[in-house]
PASE-58022 format. One record per residue (C-alpha): chain; x, z, y; residue number from 1. Coordinates in steps of 0.1 Angstrom, whole numbers. Each point is the difference from the previous one (the first is absolute). Layout:
PASE-58022
   cadena      px      pz      py   num
        A       X       Z       Y   NUM
...
***
This chain:
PASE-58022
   cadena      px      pz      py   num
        A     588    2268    1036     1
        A       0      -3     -35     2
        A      28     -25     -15     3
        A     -15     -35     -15     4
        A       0      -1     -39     5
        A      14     -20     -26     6
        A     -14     -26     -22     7
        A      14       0     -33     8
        A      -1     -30     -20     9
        A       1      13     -33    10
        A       5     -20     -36    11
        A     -18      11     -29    12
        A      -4       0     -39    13
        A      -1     -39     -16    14
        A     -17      14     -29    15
        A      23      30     -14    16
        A      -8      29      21    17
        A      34      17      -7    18
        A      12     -26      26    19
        A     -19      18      29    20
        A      36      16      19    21
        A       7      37       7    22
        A      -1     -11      38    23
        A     -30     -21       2    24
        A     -24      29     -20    25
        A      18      25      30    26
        A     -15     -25      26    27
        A     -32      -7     -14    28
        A      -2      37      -1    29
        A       9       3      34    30
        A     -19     -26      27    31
        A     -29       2      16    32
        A     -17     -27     -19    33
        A      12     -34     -25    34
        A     -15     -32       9    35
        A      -7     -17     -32    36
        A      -9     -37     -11    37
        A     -27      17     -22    38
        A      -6      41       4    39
        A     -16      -1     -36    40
        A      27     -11     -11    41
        A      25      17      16    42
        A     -22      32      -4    43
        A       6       2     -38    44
        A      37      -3       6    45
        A      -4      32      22    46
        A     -17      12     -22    47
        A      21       1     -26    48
        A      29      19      21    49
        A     -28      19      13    50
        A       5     -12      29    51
        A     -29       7      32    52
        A       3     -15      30    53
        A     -25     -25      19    54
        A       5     -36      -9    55
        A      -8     -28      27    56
        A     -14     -37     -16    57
        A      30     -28      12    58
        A      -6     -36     -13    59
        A       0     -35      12    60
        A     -31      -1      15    61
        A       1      31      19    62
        A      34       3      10    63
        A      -2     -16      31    64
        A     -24      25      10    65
        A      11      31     -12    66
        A      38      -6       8    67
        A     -11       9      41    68
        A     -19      29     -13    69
        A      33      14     -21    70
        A      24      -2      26    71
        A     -17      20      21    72
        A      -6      27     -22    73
        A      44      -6      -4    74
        A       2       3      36    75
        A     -19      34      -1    76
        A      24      16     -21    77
        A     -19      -8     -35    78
        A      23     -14     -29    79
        A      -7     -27     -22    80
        A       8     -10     -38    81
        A      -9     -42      -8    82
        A      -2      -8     -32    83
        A     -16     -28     -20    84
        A     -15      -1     -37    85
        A      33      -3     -14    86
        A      36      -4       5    87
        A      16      -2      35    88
        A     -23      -9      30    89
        A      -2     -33      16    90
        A      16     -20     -31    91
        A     -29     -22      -3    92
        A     -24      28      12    93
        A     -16      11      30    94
        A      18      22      29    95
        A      20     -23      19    96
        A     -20      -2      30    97
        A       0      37       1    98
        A      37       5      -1    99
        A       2     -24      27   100
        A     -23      19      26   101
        A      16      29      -5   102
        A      37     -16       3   103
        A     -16     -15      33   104
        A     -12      36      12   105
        A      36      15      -4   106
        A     -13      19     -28   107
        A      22       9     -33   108
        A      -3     -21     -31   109
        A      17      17     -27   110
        A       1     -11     -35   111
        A       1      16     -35   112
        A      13     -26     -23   113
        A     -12      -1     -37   114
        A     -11     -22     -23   115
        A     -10     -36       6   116
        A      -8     -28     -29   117
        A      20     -26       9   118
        A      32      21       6   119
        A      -7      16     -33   120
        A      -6     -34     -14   121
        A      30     -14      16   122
        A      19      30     -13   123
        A      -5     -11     -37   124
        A       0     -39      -1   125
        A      30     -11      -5   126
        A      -1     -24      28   127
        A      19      -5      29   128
        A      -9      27      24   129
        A      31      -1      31   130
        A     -29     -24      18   131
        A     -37      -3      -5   132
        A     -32     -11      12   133
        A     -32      18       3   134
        A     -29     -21      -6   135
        A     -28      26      -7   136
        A     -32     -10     -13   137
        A      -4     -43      -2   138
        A     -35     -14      14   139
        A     -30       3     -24   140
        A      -6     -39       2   141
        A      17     -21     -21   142
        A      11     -24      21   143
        A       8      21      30   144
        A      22      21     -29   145
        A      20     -28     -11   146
        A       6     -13      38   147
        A      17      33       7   148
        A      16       0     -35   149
        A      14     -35      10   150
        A      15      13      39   151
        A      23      24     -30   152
        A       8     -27     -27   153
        A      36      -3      18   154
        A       7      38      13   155
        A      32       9     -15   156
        A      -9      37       6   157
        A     -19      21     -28   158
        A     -41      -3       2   159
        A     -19      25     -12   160
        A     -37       7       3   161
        A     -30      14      -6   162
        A     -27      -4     -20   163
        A     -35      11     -11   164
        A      -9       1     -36   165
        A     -31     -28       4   166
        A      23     -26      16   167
        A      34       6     -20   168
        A      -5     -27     -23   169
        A      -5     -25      24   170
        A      27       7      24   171
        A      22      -2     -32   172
        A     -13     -31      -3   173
        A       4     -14      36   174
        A      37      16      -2   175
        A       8     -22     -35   176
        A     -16     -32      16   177
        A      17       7      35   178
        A      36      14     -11   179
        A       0     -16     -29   180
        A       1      17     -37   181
        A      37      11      -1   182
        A       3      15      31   183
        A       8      43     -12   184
        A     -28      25       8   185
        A      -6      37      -6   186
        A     -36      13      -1   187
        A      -2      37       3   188
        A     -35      16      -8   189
        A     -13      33       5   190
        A      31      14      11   191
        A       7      38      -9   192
        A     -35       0      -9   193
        A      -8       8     -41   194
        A       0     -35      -9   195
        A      28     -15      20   196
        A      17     -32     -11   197
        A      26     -23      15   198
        A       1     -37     -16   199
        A      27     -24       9   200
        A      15     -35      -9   201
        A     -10     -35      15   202
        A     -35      -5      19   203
        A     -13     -14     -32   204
        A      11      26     -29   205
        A     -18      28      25   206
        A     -30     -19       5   207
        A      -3      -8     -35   208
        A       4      42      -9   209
        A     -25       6      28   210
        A     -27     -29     -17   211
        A       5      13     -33   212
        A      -2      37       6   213
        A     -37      10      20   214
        A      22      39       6   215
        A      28     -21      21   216
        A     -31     -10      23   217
        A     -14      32      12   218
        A      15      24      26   219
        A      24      -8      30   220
        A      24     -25       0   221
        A      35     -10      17   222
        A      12     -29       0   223
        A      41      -4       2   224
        A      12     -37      -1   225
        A      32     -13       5   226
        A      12     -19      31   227
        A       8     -34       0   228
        A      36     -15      -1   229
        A      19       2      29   230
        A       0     -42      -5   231
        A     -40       1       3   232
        A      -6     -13      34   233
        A      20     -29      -6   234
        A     -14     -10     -32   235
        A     -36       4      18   236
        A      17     -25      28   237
        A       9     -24     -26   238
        A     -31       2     -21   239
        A     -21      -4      30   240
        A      16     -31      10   241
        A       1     -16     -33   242
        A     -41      12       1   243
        A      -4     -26      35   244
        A      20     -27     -14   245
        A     -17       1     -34   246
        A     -33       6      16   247
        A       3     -38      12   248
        A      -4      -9     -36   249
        A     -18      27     -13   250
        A     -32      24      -3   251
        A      10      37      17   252
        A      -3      16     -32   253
        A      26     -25     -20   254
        A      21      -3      32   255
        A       3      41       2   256
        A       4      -3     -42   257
        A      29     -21       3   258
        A      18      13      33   259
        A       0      33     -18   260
        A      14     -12     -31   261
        A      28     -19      20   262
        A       6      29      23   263
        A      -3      28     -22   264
        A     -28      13      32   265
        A     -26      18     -15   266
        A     -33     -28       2   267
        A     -22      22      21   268
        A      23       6      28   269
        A       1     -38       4   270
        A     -35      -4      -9   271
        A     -22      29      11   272
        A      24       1      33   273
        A      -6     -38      15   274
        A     -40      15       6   275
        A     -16     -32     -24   276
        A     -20      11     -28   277
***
């Protein structure tokens, strides 16, 4: 009886293809097939290490399905490589639900570590980076965006994110109007890609660099902001109880303005977080 396989969950290039390792190319070379978030994609990186092998289509609507399907072809002896469109697999991409059936069937999960954006953004931004927080990619809806922004506003941990080119300006926005204007930020775009930057100052310089330069809006984005003081949560108490004494007096909107000035609470976590509009 022939031994079950191995599903390799392999990272791959961010952008500069020189990232791809020694190890994963030698495993790519050798399974049976790679499941792949998108095989056109993934077939031009082949491609380019000349690379043949058959390539299986993995995303989130077809995961569910095909994750049955893949572990039995493990537990016939067939071995495996997952990868996504970029970076390591999983980290705000699909593959998850695979890993997990084959964990549950006893099968081998091995990985092949490599590049990954908000590592390599982490790696470069200055920031705190002993304890973070992994956000991914905020809702698409403005005010769904700025609730979840607001659950953060007092994590002392460092936040990063991600973001798409067509909403970047906006969630700078929310993050400016939510954290407040001082709070420090690094943006890194396009990173080890040809036209990589990485901005960084308050919420409000980098949002002003990103408005006045259309180049600063295109490509991939991470999003690296600091945590809040360790004194946040009780600032947020005392804010929040100045906010229900003052909303006695006041309209929500001055009472917030005023708690948050007394407090030194940033307005929208008193505001945005009592649920009135």
């Amino acid at each position: 009886m022939q031994p079950p396989g191995t599903l390799h969950v392999v990272a791959t290039p961010i952008g500069n293809l020189g990232d791809l390792s020694p190890r994963a190319l030698e495993v790519l070379r050798s399974v049976d097939a790679i499941c792949a978030e998108d095989t056109r994609h993934t077939r031009q990186l082949l491609a380019h290490f000349g690379v043949e092998r058959p390539l299986v289509a993995l995303h989130e609507h077809n995961e569910d399905r095909q994750a049955a399907q893949l572990v039995e072809r493990l537990l016939g002896g067939a071995s495996l490589a997952l990868v996504s469109d970029a970076g390591t697999p999983l980290v705000s991409d699909p593959g998850y639900r695979l890993v997990r059936a084959a964990r549950e069937a006893g099968l081998r999960v091995s990985p092949v570590p490599g590049p990954c954006a908000a590592i390599a953004a982490l790696s470069v931004a200055g920031l705190a980076s002993d304890r973070f927080v992994f956000e991914g990619f905020l809702p698409a809806r403005t005010s769904a965006r700025r609730e979840r922004l607001a659950a953060l506003v007092t994590e002392t941990r460092t936040v990063m994110l991600y973001e798409a080119s067509h909403r970047i300006a906006q969630t700078l926005d929310d993050l400016v109007t939510v954290f407040g204007p001082d709070r420090p930020v690094v943006l890194g775009r396009e990173l080890t890609k040809l036209f990589e930057t990485v901005l960084d100052g308050s919420l409000a310089t980098v949002r002003a660099a990103v408005l006045a330069d259309p180049n600063q809006r295109r490509g991939e984005f991470v999003v690296i902001v600091q945590g809040a003081p360790e004194d946040a949560d009780a600032r947020i108490a005392e804010g929040r109880r100045l906010y229900a004494r003052l909303g006695e007096y006041l309209k929500p909107s001055q009472a917030a303005k005023v708690a948050a000035e007394l407090s030194g609470a940033p307005r929208k976590a008193l505001y945005g977080g009592t649920g009135e509009n």
